[in-house]
C-alpha positions as CSV (number, residue, x, y, z in Angstrom):
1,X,-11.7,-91.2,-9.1
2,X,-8.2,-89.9,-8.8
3,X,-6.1,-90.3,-5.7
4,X,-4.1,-87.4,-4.3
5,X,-1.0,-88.6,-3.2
6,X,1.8,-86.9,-2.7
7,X,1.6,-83.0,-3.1
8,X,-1.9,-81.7,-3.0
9,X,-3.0,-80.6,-6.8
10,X,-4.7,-77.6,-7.9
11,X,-7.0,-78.5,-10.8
12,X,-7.5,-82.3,-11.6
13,X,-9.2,-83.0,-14.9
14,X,-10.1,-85.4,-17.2
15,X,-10.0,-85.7,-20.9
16,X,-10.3,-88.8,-22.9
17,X,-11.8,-90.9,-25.7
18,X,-15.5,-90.6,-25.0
19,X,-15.3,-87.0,-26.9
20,X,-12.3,-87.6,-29.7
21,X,-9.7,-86.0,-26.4
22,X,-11.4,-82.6,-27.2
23,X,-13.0,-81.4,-23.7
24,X,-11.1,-81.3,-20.1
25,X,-13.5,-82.2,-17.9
26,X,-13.4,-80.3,-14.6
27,X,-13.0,-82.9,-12.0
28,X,-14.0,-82.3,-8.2
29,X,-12.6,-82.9,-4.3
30,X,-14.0,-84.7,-2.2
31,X,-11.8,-84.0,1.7
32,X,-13.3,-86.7,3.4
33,X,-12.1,-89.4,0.9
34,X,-8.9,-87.5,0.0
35,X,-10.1,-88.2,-3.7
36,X,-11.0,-85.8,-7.0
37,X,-13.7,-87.1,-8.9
38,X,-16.2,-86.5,-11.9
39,X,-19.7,-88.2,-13.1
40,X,-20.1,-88.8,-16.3
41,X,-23.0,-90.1,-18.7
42,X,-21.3,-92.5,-21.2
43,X,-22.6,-95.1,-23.9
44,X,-22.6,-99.0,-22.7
45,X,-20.9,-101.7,-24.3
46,X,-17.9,-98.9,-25.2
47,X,-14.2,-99.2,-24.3
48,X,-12.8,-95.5,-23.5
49,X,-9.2,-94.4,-23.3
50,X,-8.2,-90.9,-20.6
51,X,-5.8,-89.5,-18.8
52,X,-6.1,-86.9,-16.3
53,X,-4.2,-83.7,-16.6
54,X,-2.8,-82.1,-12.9
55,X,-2.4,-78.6,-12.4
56,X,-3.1,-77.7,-16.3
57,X,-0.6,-79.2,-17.9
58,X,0.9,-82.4,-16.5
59,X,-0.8,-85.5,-18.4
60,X,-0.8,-88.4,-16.3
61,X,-2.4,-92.3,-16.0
62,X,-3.4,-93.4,-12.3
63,X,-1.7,-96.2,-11.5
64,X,-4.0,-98.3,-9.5
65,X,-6.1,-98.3,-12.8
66,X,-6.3,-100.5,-15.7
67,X,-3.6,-99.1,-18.3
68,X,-4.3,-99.6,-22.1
69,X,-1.6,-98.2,-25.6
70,X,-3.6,-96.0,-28.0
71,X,-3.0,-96.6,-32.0
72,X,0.1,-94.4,-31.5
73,X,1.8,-96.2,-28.3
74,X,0.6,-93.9,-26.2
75,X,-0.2,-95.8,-22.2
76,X,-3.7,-94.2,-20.8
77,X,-6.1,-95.6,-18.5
78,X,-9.8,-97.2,-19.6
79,X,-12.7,-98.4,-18.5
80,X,-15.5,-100.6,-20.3
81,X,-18.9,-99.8,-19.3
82,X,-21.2,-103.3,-18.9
């Protein structure tokens, strides 16, 4: 889930590790939580890197999640499945 702060975006999506950063995955918004979110089907016992990307082209981490460097120094969020 990603928060919308701030000014409201246009197109929230998500794009990551758990398909080599090749797919943007449309994310959805939910009004009543004030939130854009996306369900996803993902392997257990995997750690996975993302970012979401705002209005097309602005790549951002969301803060209030756990933040992780890539090989390359790049900061994204991730998540381990259990």
């Amino acid at each position: 889930m990603f928060p919308n702060r701030g000014p409201r975006f246009n197109r929230v999506q998500l794009c990551g590790s758990f398909d080599n950063w090749s797919v943007r995955h449309e994310m959805n918004f939910d009004h009543f939580t004030n939130q854009w979110f996306i369900l996803m089907h993902l392997e257990p016992e995997k750690e996975y890197l993302f970012k979401y990307i705002t209005n097309e082209n602005n790549w951002v981490v969301n803060e209030e999640e756990p933040k992780k460097k890539d090989s390359g120094g790049n900061i994204n969020n991730f998540f381990k499945i259990s």
